[in-house]
C-alpha positions as CSV (number, residue, x, y, z in Angstrom):
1,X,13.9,-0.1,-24.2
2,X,12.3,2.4,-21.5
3,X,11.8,5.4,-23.0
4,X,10.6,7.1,-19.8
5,X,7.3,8.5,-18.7
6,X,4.4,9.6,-21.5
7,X,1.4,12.3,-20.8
8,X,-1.4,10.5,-22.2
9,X,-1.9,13.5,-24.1
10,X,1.6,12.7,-26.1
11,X,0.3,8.9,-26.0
12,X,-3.4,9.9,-27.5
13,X,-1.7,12.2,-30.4
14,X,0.7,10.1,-31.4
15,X,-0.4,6.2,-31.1
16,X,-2.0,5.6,-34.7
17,X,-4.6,3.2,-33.1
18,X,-5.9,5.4,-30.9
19,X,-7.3,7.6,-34.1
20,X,-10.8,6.7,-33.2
21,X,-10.5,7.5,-29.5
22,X,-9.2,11.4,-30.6
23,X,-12.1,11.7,-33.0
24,X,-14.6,10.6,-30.2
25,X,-13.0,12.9,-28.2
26,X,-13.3,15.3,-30.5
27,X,-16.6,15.0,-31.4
28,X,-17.5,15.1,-27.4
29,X,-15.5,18.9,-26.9
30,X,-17.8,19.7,-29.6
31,X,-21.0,18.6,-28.0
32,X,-19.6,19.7,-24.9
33,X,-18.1,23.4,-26.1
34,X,-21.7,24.5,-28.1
35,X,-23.2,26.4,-25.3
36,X,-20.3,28.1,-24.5
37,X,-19.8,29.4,-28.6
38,X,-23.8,29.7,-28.8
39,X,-24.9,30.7,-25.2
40,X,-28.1,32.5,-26.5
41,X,-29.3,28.6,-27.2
42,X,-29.1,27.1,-24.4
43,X,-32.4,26.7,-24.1
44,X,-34.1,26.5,-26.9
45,X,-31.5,23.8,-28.5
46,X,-30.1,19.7,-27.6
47,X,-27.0,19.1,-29.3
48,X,-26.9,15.5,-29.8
49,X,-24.1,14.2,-31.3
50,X,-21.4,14.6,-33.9
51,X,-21.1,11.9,-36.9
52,X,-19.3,11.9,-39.7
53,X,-18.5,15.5,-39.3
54,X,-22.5,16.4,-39.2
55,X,-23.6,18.4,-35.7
56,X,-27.0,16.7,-35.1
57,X,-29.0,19.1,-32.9
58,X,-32.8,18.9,-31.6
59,X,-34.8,21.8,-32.2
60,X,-38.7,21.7,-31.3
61,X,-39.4,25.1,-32.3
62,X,-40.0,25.6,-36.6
63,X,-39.2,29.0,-36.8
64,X,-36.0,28.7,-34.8
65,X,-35.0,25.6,-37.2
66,X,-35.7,27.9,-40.3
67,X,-33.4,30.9,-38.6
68,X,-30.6,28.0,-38.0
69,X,-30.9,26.8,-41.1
70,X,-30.7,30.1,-42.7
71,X,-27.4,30.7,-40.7
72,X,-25.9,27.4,-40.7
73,X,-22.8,28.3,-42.7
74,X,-22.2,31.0,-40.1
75,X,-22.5,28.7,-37.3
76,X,-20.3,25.8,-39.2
77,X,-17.6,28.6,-39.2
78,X,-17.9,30.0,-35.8
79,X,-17.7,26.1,-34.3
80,X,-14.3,25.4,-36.5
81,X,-13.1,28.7,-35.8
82,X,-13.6,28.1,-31.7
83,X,-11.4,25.0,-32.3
84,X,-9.2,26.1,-34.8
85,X,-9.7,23.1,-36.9
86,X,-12.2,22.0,-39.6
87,X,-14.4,19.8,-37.2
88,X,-18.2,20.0,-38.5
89,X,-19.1,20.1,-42.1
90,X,-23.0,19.9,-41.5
91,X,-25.5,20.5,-39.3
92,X,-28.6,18.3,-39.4
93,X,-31.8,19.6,-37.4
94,X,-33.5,17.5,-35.6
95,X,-37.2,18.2,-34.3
């Protein structure tokens, strides 16, 4: 039966087999949002890519990759805090 008209947005949360199409999305907003929560890299860091809950960033210069290292767990939190949801676990540097 017609059950009427559905926002894709309602169709994306709530279709089980489109899990791996919201995680890609989500992994994208990340990738997409990190200049906008970190604005004072933009341009000294590339995010990548998001896998398996690991934010892979490129990061020429050594001393920069030591002071993100050093705050990583600050960063981890201020990402999942800007979505409101546990989305990176790790950050692996990239040079």
């Amino acid at each position: 039966m017609y059950d009427g008209l559905k926002s894709l947005k309602e169709i994306l949360s709530t279709n089980k087999d489109l899990k791996p199409v919201r995680r890609a999305i989500k992994q994208a907003e990340v990738i997409e949002s990190f200049f906008e929560i970190f604005p004072n890299l933009s341009k000294m860091v590339e995010p990548l890519k998001v896998e398996k809950a690991t934010l892979h960033l490129f990061v020429e210069n050594a001393s920069l990759r030591n002071e993100i290292k050093f705050h990583e767990t600050e960063m981890i939190d201020k990402i999942n805090e800007f979505f409101k949801e546990k989305r990176i676990r790790y950050i692996k540097l990239i040079a």
